[in-house]
C-alpha positions in Angstrom: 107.5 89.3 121.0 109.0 88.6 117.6 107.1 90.4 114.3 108.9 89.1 110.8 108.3 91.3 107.6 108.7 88.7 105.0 109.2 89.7 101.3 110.1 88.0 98.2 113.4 87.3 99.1 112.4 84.3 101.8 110.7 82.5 98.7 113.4 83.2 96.5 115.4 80.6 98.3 113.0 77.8 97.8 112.8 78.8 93.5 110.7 81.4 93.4 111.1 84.8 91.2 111.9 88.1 92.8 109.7 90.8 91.8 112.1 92.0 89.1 111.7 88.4 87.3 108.4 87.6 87.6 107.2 89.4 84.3 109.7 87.0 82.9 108.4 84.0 84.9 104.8 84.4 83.9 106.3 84.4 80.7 108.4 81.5 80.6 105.1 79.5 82.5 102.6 80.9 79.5 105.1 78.9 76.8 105.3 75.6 79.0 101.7 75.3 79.5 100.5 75.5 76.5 101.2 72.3 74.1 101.3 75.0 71.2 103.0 77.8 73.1 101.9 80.4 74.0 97.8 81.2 74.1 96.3 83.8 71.8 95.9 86.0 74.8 99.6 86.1 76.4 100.1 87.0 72.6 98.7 89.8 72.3 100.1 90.8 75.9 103.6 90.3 75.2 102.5 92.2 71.5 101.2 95.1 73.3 104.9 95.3 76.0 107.2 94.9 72.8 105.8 98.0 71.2 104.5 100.3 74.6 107.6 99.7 76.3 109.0 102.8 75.9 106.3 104.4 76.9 106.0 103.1 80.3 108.1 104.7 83.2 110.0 103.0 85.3 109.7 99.3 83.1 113.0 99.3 82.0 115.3 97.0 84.1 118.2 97.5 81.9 118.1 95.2 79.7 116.8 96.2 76.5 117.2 93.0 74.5 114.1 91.8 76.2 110.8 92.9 75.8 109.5 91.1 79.1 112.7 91.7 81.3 110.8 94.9 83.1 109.0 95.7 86.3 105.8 94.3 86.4 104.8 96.9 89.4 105.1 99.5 86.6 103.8 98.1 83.4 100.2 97.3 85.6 100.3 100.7 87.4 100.5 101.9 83.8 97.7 99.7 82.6 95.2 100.9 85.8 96.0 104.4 85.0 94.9 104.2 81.5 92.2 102.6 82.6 91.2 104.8 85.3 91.7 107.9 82.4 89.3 106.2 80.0 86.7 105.3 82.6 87.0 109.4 83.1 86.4 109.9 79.5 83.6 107.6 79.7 81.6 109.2 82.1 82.3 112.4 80.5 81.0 111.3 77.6 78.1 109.6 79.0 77.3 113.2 80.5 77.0 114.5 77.2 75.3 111.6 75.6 72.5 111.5 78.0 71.6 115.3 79.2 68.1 116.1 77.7 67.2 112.6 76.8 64.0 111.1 77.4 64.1 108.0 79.6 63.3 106.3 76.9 66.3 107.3 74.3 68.5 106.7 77.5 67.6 103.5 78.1 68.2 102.9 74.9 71.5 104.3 74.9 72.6 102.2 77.5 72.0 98.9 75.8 73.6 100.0 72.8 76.3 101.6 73.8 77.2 101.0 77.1 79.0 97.2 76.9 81.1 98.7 74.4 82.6 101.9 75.7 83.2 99.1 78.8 84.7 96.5 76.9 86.3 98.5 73.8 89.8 99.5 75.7 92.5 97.1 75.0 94.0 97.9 78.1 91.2 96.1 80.3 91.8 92.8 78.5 95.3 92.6 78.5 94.7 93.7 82.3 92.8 90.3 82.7 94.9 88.4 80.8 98.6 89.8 83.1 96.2 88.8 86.6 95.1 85.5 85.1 98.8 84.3 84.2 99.6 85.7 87.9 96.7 84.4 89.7 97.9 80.4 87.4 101.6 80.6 88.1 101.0 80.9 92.0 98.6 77.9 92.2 100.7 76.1 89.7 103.8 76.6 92.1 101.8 76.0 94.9 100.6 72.4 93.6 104.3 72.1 93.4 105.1 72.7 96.5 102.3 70.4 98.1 103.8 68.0 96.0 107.0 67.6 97.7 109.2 69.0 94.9 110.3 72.0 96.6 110.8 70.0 99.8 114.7 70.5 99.7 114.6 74.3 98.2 112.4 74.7 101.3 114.8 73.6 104.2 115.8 77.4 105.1 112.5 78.2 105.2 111.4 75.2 107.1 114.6 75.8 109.6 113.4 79.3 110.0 110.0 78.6 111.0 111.2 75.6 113.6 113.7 77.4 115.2 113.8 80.7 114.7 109.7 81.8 114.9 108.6 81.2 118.8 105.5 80.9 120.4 103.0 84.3 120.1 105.3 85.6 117.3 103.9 87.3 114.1 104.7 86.8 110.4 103.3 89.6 108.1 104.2 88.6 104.7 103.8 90.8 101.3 104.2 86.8 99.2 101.6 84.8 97.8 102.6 81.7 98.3 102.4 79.2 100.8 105.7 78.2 101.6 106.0 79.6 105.3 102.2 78.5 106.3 103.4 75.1 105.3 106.6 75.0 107.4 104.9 76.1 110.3 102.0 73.8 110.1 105.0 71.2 109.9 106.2 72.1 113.0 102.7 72.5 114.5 102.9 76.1 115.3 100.4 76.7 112.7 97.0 76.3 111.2 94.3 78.0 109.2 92.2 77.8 111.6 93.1 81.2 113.3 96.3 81.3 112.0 95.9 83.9 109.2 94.9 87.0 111.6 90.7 86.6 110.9 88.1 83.9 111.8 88.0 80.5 109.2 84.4 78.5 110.6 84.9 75.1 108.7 81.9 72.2 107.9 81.9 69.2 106.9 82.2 67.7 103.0 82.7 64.1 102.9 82.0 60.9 104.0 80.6 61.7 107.5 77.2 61.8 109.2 75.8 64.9 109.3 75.9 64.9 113.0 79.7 64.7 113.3 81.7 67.3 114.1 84.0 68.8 111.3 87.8 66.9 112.1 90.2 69.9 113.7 92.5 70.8 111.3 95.1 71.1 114.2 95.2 73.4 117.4 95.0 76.7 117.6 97.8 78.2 116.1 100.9 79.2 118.3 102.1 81.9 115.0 99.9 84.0 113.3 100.1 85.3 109.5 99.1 88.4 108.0 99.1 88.2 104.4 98.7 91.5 103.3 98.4 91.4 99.8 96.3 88.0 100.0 97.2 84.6 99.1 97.2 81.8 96.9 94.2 79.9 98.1 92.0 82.7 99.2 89.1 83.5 97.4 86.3 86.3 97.5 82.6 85.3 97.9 79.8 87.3 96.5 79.7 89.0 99.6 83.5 90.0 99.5 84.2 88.0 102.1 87.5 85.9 101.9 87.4 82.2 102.3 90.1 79.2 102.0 88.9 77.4 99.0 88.7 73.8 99.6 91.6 72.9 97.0 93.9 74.7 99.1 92.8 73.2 101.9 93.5 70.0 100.5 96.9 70.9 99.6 97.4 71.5 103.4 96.7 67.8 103.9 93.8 69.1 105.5 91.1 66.7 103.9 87.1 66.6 104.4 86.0 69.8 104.9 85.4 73.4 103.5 85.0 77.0 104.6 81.5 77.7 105.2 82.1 81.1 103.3 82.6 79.0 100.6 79.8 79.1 97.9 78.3 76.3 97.4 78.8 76.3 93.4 81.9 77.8 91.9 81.2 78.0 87.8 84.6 79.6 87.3 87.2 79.7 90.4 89.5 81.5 87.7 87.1 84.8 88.4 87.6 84.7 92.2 91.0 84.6 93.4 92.3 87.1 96.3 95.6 88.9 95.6 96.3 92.4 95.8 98.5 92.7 92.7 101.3 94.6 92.1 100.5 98.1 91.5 100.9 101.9 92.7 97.0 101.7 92.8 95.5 99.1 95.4 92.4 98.4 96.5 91.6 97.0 99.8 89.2 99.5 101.4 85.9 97.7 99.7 87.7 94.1 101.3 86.7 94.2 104.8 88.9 91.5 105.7 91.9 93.0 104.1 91.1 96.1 106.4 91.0 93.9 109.4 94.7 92.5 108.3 96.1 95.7 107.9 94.8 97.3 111.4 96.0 93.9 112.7 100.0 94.3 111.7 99.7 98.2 112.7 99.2 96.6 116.1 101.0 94.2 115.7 104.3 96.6 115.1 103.9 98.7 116.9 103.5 96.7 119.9 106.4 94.2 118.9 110.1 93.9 120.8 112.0 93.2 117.9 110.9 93.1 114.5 112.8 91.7 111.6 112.5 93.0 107.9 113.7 89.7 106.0 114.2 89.8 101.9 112.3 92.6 101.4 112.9 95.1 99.4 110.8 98.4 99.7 109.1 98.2 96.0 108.2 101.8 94.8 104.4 100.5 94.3 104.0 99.3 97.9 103.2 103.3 99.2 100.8 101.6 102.0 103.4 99.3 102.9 105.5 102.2 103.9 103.3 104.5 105.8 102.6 101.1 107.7 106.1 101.3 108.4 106.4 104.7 109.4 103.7 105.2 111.4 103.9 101.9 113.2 107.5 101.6 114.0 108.1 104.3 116.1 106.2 103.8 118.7 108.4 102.3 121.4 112.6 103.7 121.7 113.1 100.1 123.2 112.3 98.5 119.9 115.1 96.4 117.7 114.8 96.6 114.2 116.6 94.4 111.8 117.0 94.3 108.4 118.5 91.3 106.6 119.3 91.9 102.6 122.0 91.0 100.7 121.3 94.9 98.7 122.8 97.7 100.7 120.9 100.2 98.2 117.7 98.5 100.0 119.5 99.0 103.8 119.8 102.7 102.9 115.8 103.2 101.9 115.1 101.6 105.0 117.2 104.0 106.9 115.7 107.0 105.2 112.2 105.8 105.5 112.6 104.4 109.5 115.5 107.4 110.4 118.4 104.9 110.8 117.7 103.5 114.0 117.7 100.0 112.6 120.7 97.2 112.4 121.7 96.3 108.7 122.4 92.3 108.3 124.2 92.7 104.4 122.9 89.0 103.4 120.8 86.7 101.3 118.1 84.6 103.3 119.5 81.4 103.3 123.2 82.5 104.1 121.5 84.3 107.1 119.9 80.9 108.1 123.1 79.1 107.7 124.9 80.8 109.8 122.8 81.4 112.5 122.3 77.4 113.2 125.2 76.1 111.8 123.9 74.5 108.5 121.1 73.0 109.9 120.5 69.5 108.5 117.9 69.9 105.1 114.8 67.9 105.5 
């Protein structure tokens, strides 16, 4: 059995920004989808980066000319730390506020006060402003996709997925988008159904009598995917429980039906989206189905005959990413591990973090494709 550990570098090929270019990708989206430019909001965002820069470690990418040509890992972790210091300020100061009040002057204290030293720091709405340009430039790419315009970006992947990924193989992916799901479900090896490592119950919503079955998206899926930082498309209910929302479905060609986790009013889908962003800090403990995906590619790893380790590139932020490595892939002497990168630098991490048992494959995605099946006819 085949396990693939798929970073940024598979969706590169089809036009999508490695992680090192997507601060400058939001940005360039921001200015094209707005009739007058940029929004007030991705104003005061790109404000704040020109004159904090500086003061975050580990922004710089070298090139100083550009206020938004950093690492967006860093400028977020920086953000969340901030955050997390003033929410310990807060309490601190609530403390001292509130010891020997009446329950009377609390309360009262509370409704004064209390939205403000929430909602005062600057950090938490630029913080909402960076995940809400994320959370719009994946769906944006992803109606893009749907639409057919990536179709001939997408032949590696697509070529990958049809010959390359067999039968009881496992994908875990670190990418938002949909790009491989898509290719598989093309060559019927895949479908959301099962195929994203926890149960999807679907209903009907359409034009069908209440005793008819909900249509079968396809059957059950020969390749699973573990998304482990979430996906465009998934949502959380008020329960935290993730569901495919029905847009995304739709963009599937998978018409007619919904996720019964789905709520049955959504006043504002922008609130609700499912990624795990890019930061030192992540939370997925409170996310029982995140849990679930993790424990799944632990097993998944460890119990794998070869795994490959395909365009990604070991981010400093993604800590849990590596201890899943570590403590996953060293289970069985037996085990192949290949990593294809056209970054030796990134060969060399992974040979410090796995001991050097691993075969290094110095090349880009595509190239890799290429060669193995002969430049395989683009569809």
């Amino acid at each position: 059995m085949q396990v693939f550990v798929l970073g940024a570098g598979i969706s590169h090929s089809a036009g999508y920004p490695l992680a090192n270019g997507l601060l400058c990708e939001l940005d360039r989206r921001q200015s094209q989808s707005n009739v007058s430019g940029e929004s007030p909001a991705w104003k005061e965002v790109t404000k704040w980066i020109s004159e904090n820069r500086d003061s975050i470690p580990g922004f710089h990418t070298g090139k100083l000319d550009a206020n938004l040509d950093g690492n967006l890992e860093y400028l977020l972790t920086y953000l969340d730390l901030r955050l997390m210091a003033a929410e310990d300020r807060k309490n601190c100061i609530w403390k001292t506020m509130l010891s020997e009040r009446t329950d009377q002057e609390k309360t009262t204290l509370t409704e004064t006060l209390g939205q403000h030293l929430d909602n005062s720091r600057p950090e938490k709405k630029l913080r909402k402003t960076i995940t809400n340009a994320l959370v719009t430039y994946f769906r944006m790419k992803n109606y893009d996709d749907a639409s057919g315009q990536n179709n001939s970006n997408r032949r590696f992947i697509h070529t990958f997925c049809e010959k390359k990924v067999e039968q009881g193989d496992v994908i875990i992916s670190f990418n938002y988008d949909s790009l491989v799901e898509r290719s598989l479900r093309e060559s019927g090896k895949w479908s959301p159904v099962d195929g994203y490592g926890f149960e999807v119950q679907f209903e009907t919503d359409g034009p069908f009598p209440p005793t008819t079955p909900p249509p079968n998206p396809t059957a059950q899926s020969e390749t699973t995917v573990l998304k482990l930082h979430g996906s465009v498309g998934w949502y959380l209910n008020n329960n935290k429980e993730v569901f495919l929302h029905q847009h995304f479905l739709k963009l599937l060609e998978i018409n007619c039906i919904k996720d019964v986790k789905e709520p049955k009013l959504l006043p504002n889908v922008n609130s609700l989206p499912s990624l795990i962003e890019p930061s030192f800090i992540k939370q997925i403990d409170d996310i029982p189905t995140y849990r679930h995906i993790w424990q799944r590619a632990r097993e998944e790893l460890a119990r794998a005959e070869a795994v490959y380790i395909i365009g990604y590139s070991l981010p400093d932020a993604d800590i849990m990413a590596k201890n899943l490595l570590v403590h996953s892939l060293d289970k069985k002497p037996d085990q192949t591990i290949t990593v294809v990168n056209p970054d030796r630098a990134t060969s060399n991490k992974f040979e410090a973090l796995l001991g050097g048992h691993i075969e290094y494959i110095e090349s880009k995605f595509e190239k890799w494709i290429e060669d193995m099946y002969a430049r395989t006819e683009s569809r």
